[in-house]
C-alpha positions, 0 to 999 in steps of 0.5 A: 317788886321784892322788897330791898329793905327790912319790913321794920323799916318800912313800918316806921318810914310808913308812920313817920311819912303819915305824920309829916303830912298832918295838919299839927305842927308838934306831930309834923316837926317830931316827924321831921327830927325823925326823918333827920335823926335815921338819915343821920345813922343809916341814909342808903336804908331810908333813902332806898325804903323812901324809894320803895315806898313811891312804889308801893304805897297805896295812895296817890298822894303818898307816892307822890310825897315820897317822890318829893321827898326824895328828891329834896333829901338826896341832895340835900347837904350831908351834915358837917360833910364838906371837900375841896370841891364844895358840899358833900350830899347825902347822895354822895354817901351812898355805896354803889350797890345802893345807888344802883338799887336806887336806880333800879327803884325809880325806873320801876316806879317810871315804868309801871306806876299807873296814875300820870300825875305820880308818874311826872313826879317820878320824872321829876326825881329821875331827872335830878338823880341822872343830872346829879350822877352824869356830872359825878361821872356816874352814866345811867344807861339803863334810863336813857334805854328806858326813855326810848322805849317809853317813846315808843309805847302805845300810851300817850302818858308814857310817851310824854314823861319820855320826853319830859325827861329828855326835857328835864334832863338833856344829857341823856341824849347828848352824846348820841348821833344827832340824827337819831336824836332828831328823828326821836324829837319830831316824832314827838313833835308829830304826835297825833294822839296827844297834845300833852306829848307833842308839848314835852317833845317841844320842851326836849327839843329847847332843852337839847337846842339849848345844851348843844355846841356848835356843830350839832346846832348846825345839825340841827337847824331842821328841827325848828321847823316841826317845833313851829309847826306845832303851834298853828294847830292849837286851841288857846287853851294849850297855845300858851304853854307851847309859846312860853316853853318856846321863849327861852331859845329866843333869848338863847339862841335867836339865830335859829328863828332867822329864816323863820321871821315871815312865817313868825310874824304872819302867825304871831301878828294875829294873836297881838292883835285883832286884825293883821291889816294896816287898815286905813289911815288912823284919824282922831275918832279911831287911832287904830281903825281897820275891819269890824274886827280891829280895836274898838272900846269896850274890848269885844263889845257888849254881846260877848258873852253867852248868858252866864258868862262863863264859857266866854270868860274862860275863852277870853282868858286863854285868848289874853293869855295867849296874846301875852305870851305871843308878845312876849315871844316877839319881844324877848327875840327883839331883844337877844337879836335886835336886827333881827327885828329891824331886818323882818319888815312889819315885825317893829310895828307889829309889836309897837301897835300890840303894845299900845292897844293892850295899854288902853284895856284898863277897866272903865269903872275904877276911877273912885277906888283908884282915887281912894288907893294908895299909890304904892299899889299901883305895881300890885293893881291886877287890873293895870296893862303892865305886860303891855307897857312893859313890852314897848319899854323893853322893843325901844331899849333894843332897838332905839328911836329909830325902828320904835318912834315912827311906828309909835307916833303913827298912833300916840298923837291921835290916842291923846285926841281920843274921846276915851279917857284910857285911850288918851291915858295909855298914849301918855304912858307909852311915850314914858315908856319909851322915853328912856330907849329913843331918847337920843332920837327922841331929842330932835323931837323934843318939843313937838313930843313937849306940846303934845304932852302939856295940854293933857295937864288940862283934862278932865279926867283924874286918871289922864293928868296923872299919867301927863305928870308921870309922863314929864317925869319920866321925859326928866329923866330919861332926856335930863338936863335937855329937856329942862333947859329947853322947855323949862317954862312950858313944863313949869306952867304944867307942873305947878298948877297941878300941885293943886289939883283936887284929887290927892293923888294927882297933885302928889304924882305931880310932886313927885314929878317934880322931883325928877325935873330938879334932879337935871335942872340949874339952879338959875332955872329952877329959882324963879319958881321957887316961891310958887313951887314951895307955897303949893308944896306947903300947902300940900304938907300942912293945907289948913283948918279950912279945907277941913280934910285929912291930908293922905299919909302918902301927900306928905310924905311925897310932899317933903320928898320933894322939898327936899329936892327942891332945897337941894337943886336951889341950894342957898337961895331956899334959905328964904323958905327956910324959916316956914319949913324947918319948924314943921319938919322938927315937928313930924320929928317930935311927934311922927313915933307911930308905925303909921308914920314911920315913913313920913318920919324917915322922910321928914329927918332926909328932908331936914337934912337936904335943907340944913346943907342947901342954906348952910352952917350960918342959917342952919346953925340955930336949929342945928341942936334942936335937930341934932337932939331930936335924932339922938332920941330917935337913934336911942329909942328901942328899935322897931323890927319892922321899921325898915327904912330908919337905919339908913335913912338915919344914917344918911341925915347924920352925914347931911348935918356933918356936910352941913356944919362941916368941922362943927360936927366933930363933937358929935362923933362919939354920939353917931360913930360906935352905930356907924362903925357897928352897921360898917362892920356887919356881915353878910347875912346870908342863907345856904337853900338846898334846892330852888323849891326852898327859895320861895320860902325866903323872908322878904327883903332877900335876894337870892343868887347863884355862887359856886354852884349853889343857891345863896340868900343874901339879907339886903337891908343888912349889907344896904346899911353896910353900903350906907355906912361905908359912904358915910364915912367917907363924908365924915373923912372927907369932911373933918379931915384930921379931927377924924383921926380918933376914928382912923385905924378902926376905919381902916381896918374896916375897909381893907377886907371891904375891898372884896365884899362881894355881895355889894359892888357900893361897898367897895366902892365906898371903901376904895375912896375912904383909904386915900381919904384915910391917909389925909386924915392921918397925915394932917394928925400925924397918926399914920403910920407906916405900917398901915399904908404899907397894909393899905398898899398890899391889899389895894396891889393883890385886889388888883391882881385878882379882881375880875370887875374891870369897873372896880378895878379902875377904882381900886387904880384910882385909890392907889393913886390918890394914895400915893399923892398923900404919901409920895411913891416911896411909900410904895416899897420896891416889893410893892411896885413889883407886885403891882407890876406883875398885877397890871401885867397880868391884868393887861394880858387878861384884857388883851385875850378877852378882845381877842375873843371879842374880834372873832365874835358875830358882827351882830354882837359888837355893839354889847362887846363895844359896851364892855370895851368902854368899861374897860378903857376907863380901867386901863385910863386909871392904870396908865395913870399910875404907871406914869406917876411911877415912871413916865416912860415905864415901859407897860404904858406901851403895852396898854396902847397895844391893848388899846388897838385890840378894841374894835369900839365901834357904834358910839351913838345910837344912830350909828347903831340905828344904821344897820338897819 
């Protein structure tokens, strides 16, 4: 192909694209600012000799860079070039005779370039250039031409970037008559020759699935049958890769897959598990007997193997992965359609007995590396189930106690009979895991589920008895408050023995147990055990020179965490232990300056901080100054970047002292306020990526999200502390009343914009309690002024007019409310009322065609609308509030019971859900 830019150009890209790919950082970044510095003066010259490099080079590998580096720079911010609309690109500066010289070029490279793996990257480029352009009103016929024709060449690698990009980008097809889409699809789909062809015919066929409305989905439901058909030829090796690329029209579209359910589960049933029969009835020796074939310990016996292994090894890996990948099909249908499954009889019990057996596999000889590891990385642990235990936590959240407890508990009583440890491990697990999704079921039951699970407390093996702790802690939480106050004695009898266990890491895990039992508890439950509760935990914290160990880091640390807890839930009655704790507390303090021990110490200044306002100013009052003293020095000692957790947990103990000593903290202010104002005015750090390929070069404790169309970082641990230091001053406020007054117009004036700080919904929150909260202050100090409730009202009415959260927008009633009991509703000027009228008129109306949508939706989707129609009764609750302070009679008050009868709320308890199937 004739060259379209001068060869002095060529020559220079050729030498900065050499440089960018060597090893030394100085070559490579002054390559960089090269690259940067030409696109900056002639972008169409660079970029079309970029494209004419991917063709010409004569290596692999930099046809393949050019490629990639294409496609990153084109649509990569211009700099300084910004409209209405968002961002310009580079692309975007491009004249029309370099765009389609650009064009021209790629569908060159698609057409001719002879090597498959450069060829996928040129697919890559084309299909974000004809994505990009399509939405810029810019057609590419001349690529969808070529991708026919591609589909119907004699090469096999042609025939599969044709589909790729049908894949990558559906547009392209979109527009065409559906039958002629369709017939392209299955011959792909059909294709004899190649796997690789038939894959991307798959992946063009969910991505066209996905992108189509609603008639040419009806046009196209016959589709779905050579789309299934590909899968029960395949070898695993290429089994797995159909499966996932599958997946995502489950969760998108999962009315397609329902006439198709028998034929699912008749195929997945044997990938999930190694037998398809019910088999006979499960006894204490096998739980899940069957053929010689069904599931047995050590997974595959001790022959599999060929002399080397490897053979084997490969193929058990494929068999894992495609058994993985089958449940998580099932699953991920499951949960875009729940009745679905509960409609397709074997499919719950299907996946529920996969589920468990894939939770026994743990490896038999790890018990002394796990005993020696920390257990913050057990999420990390390779060898851990968590697929499978994940899987049957996410089949009981979709679809409740009903359709997931009687298929469960078929297995789980005699898994914790087994003789095999992993057996008994795995059913104490799986009822954790499902706890949170049956737990309304699951209560009826209760007390048989309670004396299954204590008597694991008692067995021999490390690993089980830290399982029956997680277990019970898992049942605290996800049935609080029931099951402590029906089984507290047989829980407790567990429990506290087990804080001395032998083995650290079963005596912490019970700690930590503990600590979700107290979070439900009352304190006459929790307090006729206190006394052996903190002596154990003591003796945790501080064992004594004659067990001659060394207490584990992680001991401690879960130790205060749950002495903290436990001062919490039995408030003043700790005040006894109160003299044997404390001291050890100022200690770690004092001495806890390590990185080592930078957690400890985060946890001991929590812990002192529950404990001072659990017995009170009287008690605490003796040591208050030494604690105080020692958080100054802390607070003013040089920071340490990576000492993550001091900010907020610092913050946090400031306000448990001040809750603690209630109008005594006020000469403390000026110490703790000028770091709290600065954390509540911080912004938002945040990072603009130009594509999802830069998002995995993001800095830990990063978040990413979607706005605007663009990829947006967001530094967590800043807008964290934020959060933290906008619910501290609300405790301040709340607690010192007008000697907050010093404090009250820089407060104000923090929270008024902190109403629309987007990036944390505990920021708002915290801001919308802290004006009401404000104005007290000021009125019992007579420094609030009218002007600042007259700002304070303004932003509180035009927030309601444009918030889109009807969870806030209930607050940000409550906040006007509670306002203007303070202050009395002449505050609220005639323009203000009316502005907030319009703003409820509008917010009424937005409610109103929203549930008008809702009432022509599937009858399969009401209980998830149901829900959101439950968030929205406690906006118009807050609103009709307001309203009738303003008038009792105003006349909106029947428009909000108009909206009301909109609502079809249906499926309050989970056995109404249940009933449908």
């Amino acid at each position: 192909m004739e060259a379209v830019v001068p060869h002095e150009i060529t020559a220079e890209l050729t030498q900065i694209l050499a440089n960018l790919v060597l090893g030394d950082n100085k070559i490579r970044s002054n390559a960089e600012q090269a690259v940067n510095d030409r696109l900056a003066q002639t972008p169409d010259l660079y970029l079309l000799a970029l494209a004419q490099f991917s063709i010409g080079a004569d290596t692999e590998v930099m046809r393949s860079f050019s490629l990639v580096l294409l496609r990153r720079l084109l649509f990569r911010a211009a700099p300084g070039q910004h409209t209405r609309e968002g961002r310009l690109t580079l692309y975007d500066q491009l004249p029309a005779h370099a765009l389609t010289t650009l064009e021209r070029l790629l569908l060159h490279s698609l057409s001719h370039e002879p090597l498959d793996a450069v060829r996928r990257k040129a697919v890559d480029t084309v299909c974000d250039v004809a994505t990009n352009s399509m939405s810029r009103g810019r057609p590419w016929h001349a690529l969808q031409a070529q991708t026919f024709t591609m589909t119907q060449t004699g090469e096999a690698g042609f025939r599969e970037c044709a589909y790729r990009l049908f894949a990558g980008c559906p547009n392209l097809v979109m527009d065409l008559q559906t039958d002629a889409v369709l017939t392209v699809f299955r011959k792909g789909l059909q294709d004899q020759q190649s796997v690789e062809v038939r894959l991307a015919a798959l992946r063009a066929s969910v991505s066209y699935l996905t992108a189509s409305d609603q008639r040419q989905l009806s046009q196209s439901l016959s589709l779905l049958y050579p789309m299934l058909d590909t899968l029960p030829s395949l070898p695993n090796i290429h089994l797995k890769s159909f499966l996932s690329s599958l997946t995502p029209l489950c969760s998108s579209h999962p009315n397609l897959f329902a006439p198709h359910m028998n034929a699912l589960l008749s195929f997945l049933r044997g990938l999930i598990m190694p037998s398809v029969d019910s088999g006979p009835t499960p006894t204490v020796a096998k739980p899940f007997p069957g053929t010689s074939s069904s599931f047995t310990f050590p997974p595959g016996g001790s022959d599999s193997r060929t002399a080397d292994g490897s053979d084997e090894a490969t193929e058990d890996e494929d068999k894992e992965s495609v058994r993985k990948a089958a449940l998580e099909f099932m699953v991920s249908l499951t949960e875009a359609k729940p009745t679905l499954a509960k409609r397709s009889e074997g499919w719950t019990a299907a996946m529920v007995r996969a589920s468990l057996e894939g939770m026994g596999e743990l490896p038999e000889d790890t018990l002394d590396s796990w005993l020696e590891a920390d257990p913050s990385d057990d999420a990390q642990d390779e060898n851990y189930p968590h697929v499978y235990e994940q899987s049957i936590d996410r089949v009981a959240c979709a679809l409740g106690g009903k359709a997931v407890l009687p298929p469960a508990f078929q297995y789980i009583p005699s898994m914790l009979a087994d003789y095999d440890w992993r057996l008994r491990h795995a059913g104490l697990m799986a009822i954790a895991a499902i706890a949170e999704g049956t737990s309304k079921v699951m209560q009826m039951e209760l007390g048989k589920v309670v004396d299954l699970v204590t008597p694991m407390f008692k067995d021999a093996h490390p690993r089980v008895r830290y399982a029956a702790c997680h277990c019970v802690g898992q049942l605290c939480t996800d049935l609080e408050e029931i099951i402590q106050d029906r089984y507290h004695e047989q829980l407790f009898a567990a429990l506290i023995p087990a804080l001395a266990a032998p083995e650290p890491r079963v005596h912490s895990h019970a700690a930590a147990a503990l600590i979700n039992f107290c979070e439900g508890v009352e304190r006459d439950t929790l307090v006729p055990y206190l006394d052996p509760i903190v002596e154990r935990l003591l003796k945790m914290l501080n064992p004594g020179a004659e067990d001659g160990k060394v207490v584990k880091g992680y001991v401690q640390e879960q130790a205060i965490t749950t002495l903290a807890m436990v001062a919490d839930a039995s408030e003043t009655t700790f005040a006894k232990h109160y003299t044997s704790i404390m001291p050890l507390l100022l200690n770690v303090l004092r001495n806890a300056n390590s990185s080592d021990h930078y957690k400890l110490r985060a946890k001991a200044m929590e812990c002192a901080g529950l404990i001072a306002m659990a017995v009170g100013r009287n008690v605490f009052r003796t040591d208050a100054n030494t604690l105080i003293e020692l958080l100054i020095k802390i607070q003013n000692s040089p920071v340490d970047p990576s000492d993550t957790m001091l900010p907020n947990f610092l913050i946090a103990t400031w306000a448990k002292i001040c809750q603690a000593l209630g109008t005594e903290f006020e000469p403390f202010l000026p110490v703790v306020m000028p770091p709290l104002l600065n954390a509540a005015s911080a912004k938002a750090d945040v990072s603009i990526y130009d594509d999802e390929e830069d998002v995995g070069e993001a800095r830990e404790g990063w978040e990413t999200i979607s706005m605007d169309g663009q990829i947006v970082g967001i530094r967590t641990s800043t807008i964290d502390e934020k959060c933290q230091a906008f619910d501290t001053l609300v405790v301040y406020c709340a607690t010192l009343g007008g000697r907050f007054a010093p404090y009250l117009t820089q407060s104000l004036e923090l929270s008024l914009p902190a109403l629309k700080f987007y990036f944390h919904d505990g920021v708002r929150e915290a801001a919308s309690r802290l004006i009401p909260l404000l104005f007290t202050c000021g009125k019992q100090s007579g420094t609030l002024t009218s002007q600042m409730v007259a700002a304070s009202f303004l932003q509180l009415v035009q927030s309601i007019r444009a918030e889109t959260d009807p969870s806030f927008l209930s607050s940000l009633y409550r906040a006007l409310a509670d306002g203007l009991r303070v202050v009395g509703i002449p505050a609220l000027t005639p323009d203000l009322q009316a502005a907030l009228i319009e703003a409820t008129k509008h917010q009424l109306q937005t409610f109103a065609d929203k549930r008008k949508r809702r009432a022509e939706s599937p009858e399969d989707d009401r209980e998830e609308l149901a829900l959101l129609e439950e968030v929205e009764e406690f906006a118009l609750e807050d609103m009709e509030k307001l309203l009738k302070m303003l008038d009792g009679q105003h006349p909106l008050l029947v428009a909000i019971s108009s909206v009301r009868d909109l609502g079809f709320n249906q499926w309050d308890s989970e056995d109404e859900r249940d009933s449908d199937g």
